[in-house]
ROGU-881812 format. One record per residue: residue in three letters; x, y, z of N, C-alpha, C in turn. Coordinates in steps of 0.1 Angstrom, whole numbers, plus 5000, padded with zeros to 4 digits. Atoms other than C-alpha are relative to their C-alpha. Example, Ala and Ser with C-alpha at 12.3 -4.5 7.8 and 13.67 -1.06 7.14 Angstrom:
! residues 2
ALA500949885000512349555078500950125000 SER499149895000513749895071499250115008 
END
This chain:
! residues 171
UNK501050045009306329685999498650025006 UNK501049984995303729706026499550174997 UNK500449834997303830106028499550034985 UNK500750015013303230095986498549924997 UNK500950025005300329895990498550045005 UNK500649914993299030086019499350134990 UNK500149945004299430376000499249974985 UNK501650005010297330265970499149975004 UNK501649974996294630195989499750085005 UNK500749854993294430526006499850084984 UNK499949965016294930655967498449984996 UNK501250035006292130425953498850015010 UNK501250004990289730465985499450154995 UNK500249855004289930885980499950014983 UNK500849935011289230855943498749954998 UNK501250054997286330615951498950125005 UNK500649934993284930845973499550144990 UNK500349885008285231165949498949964990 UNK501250075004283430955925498650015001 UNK501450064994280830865942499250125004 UNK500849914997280231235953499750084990 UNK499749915015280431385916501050064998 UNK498449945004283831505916500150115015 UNK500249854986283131795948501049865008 UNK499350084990285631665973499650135014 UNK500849914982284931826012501550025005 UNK498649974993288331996029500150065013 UNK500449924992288132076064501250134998 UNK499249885000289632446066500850035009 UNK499249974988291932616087499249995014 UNK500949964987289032756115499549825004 UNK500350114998287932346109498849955000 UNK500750015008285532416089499949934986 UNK500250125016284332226056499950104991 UNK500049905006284732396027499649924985 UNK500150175012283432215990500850094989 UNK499350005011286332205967499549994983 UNK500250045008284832195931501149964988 UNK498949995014286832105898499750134993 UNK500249915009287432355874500049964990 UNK500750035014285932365841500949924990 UNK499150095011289132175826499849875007 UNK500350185002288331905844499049954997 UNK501450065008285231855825499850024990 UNK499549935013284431875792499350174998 UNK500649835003283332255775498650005004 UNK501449974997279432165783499450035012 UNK500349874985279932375816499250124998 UNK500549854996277232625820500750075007 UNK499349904990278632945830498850105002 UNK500849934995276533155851500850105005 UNK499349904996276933525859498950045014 UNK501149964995274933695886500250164996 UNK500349875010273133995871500850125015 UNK500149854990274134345888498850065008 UNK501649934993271834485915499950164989 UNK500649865002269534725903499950105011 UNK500849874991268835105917499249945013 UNK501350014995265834985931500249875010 UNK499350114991267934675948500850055010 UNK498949914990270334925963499150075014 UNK501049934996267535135976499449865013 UNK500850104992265534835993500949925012 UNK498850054989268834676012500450135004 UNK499949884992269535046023499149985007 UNK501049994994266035056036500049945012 UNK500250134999266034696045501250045021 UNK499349994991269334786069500150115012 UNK500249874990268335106088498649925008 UNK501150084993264934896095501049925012 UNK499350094991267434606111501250085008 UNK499049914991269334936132501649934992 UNK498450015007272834846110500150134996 UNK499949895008272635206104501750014994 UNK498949965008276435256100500449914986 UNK500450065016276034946070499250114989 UNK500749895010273235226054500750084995 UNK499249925003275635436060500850054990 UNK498749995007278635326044499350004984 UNK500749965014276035276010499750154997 UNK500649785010275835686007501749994997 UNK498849995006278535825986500550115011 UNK499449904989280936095999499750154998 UNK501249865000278236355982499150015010 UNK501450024991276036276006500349985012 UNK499449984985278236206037501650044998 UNK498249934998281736426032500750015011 UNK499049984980282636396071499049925010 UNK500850124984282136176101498850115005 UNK501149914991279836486113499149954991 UNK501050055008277536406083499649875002 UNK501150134991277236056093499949995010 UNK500749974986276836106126498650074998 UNK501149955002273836326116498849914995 UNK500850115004272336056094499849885010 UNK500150154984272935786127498950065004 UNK501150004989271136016144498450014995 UNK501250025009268236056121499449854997 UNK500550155004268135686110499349925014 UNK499650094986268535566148498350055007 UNK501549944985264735796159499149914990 UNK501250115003263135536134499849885007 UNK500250134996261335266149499549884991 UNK500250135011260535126115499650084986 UNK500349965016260335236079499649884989 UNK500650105015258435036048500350074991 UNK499949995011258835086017498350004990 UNK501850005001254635176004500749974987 UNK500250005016255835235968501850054994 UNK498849995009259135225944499950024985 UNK500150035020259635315906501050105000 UNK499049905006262035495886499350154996 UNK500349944999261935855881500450044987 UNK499749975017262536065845500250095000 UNK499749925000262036375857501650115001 UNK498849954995265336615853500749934991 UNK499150135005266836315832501550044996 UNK498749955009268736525809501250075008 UNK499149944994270636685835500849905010 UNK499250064985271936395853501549954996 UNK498850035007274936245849500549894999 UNK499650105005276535945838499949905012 UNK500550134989275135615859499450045011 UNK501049954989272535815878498949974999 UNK501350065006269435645882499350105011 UNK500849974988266835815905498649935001 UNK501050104992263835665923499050055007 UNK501249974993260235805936499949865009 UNK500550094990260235615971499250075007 UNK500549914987257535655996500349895008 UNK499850094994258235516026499150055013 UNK501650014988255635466060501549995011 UNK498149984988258335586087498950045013 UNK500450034991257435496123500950075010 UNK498849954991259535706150499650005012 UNK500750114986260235586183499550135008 UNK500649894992258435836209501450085009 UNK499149904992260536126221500950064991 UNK499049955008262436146189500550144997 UNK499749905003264136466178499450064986 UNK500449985014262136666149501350004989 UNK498849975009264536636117498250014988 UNK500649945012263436676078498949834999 UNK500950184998261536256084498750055007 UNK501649984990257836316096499649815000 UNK500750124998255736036114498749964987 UNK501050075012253735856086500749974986 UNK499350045015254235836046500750174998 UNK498949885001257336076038500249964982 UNK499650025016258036085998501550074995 UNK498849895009261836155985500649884989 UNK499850035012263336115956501549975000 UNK498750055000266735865956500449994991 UNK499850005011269035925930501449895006 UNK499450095001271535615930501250034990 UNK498849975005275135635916500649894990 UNK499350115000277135365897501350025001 UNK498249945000280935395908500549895002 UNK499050135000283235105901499049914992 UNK500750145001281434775907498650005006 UNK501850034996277734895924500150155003 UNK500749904996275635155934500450065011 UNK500349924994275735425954498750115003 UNK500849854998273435645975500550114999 UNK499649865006273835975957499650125005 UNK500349864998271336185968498549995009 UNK501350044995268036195989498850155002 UNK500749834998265536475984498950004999 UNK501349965002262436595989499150024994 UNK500550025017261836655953500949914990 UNK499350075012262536575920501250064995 
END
C-alpha cells in the first residue's frame, strides 16, 4: 500500500510541475543535456498557430556564402556551389585557393538582375553583387582584384534551397 501511495505522489508532483510550467516538460538527454519536450497540437485545442519559416531568398543564399568565405569556412562556401560550378575536387580546390587569398570581402551592393531572363532556366534567379575584396599581401593574381570587384550570381533552386549556379563577370 505504501509503494501505491508513493507512487501517486511522484504522479501528482510531475503533473503539478508540468502545470505550472505550461505543459513544456524539461528531459535530460542522452549526451545529459536538457532538451524542452512540447505537447503536440492534440493536446491542445485547434487554436494552435502554425508557423512556417519562409524559404531563404537568392539574395539570403548569396550573403551566408559571402558571410562564410569572410569567416575562412571556405569548404562550407564551397559545398553551397552546385556541381556546374565545382564538377571535381580540382575545381574546389581552386576555389579554396582563391577564397583563402581574401583577407575580407563586403558585400557594397545587392539586387536582382533581369538581364538575359528569358534564357534562364527554371528556378534561376541571378544577382548584380559588388563586393569590396581585401587580399591578404603576397596573394596569388586570380580573376578577384584588390578593391570593388562586380559579378553577376546566378542562384539555382534544386530540391529544398538554393544553389550557387554560376559566378561571372557579366550578365
Amino acid at each position: 500500500m505504501q509503494k501505491f501511495a508513493l507512487l501517486f505522489l511522484a504522479i501528482a508532483a510531475t503533473a503539478i510541475m508540468v502545470l505550472s510550467m505550461g505543459g513544456v516538460v524539461k528531459k535530460s538527454g542522452i549526451s545529459g543535456g536538457v532538451s524542452t519536450v512540447v505537447p503536440t497540437q492534440s493536446d491542445f485545442s485547434s487554436s494552435v498557430i502554425s508557423q512556417t519559416v519562409p524559404f531563404p531568398t537568392g539574395d539570403d543564399v548569396i550573403r551566408t556564402f559571402v558571410q562564410l568565405i569572410n569567416e575562412k569556412k571556405i569548404p562550407e562556401a564551397i559545398s553551397m556551389m552546385d556541381a556546374t560550378l565545382v564538377p571535381s575536387d580540382s575545381a574546389k580546390q581552386q576555389y579554396g585557393v582563391v577564397f583563402n587569398s581574401f583577407s575580407k570581402n563586403l558585400i557594397q551592393e545587392i539586387g536582382p538582375e533581369s538581364f538575359g531572363k528569358e534564357e534562364w532556366g527554371e528556378g534561376e534567379e541571378r544577382y548584380r553583387v559588388d563586393l569590396q575584396i581585401t587580399k591578404k599581401p603576397g596573394s596569388q593574381e586570380n580573376l578577384w582584384d584588390e578593391g570593388l570587384n562586380t559579378r553577376w550570381i546566378t542562384v539555382l533552386k534544386q530540391q529544398d534551397r538554393f544553389m550557387i549556379h554560376d559566378i561571372a563577370t557579366g550578365p
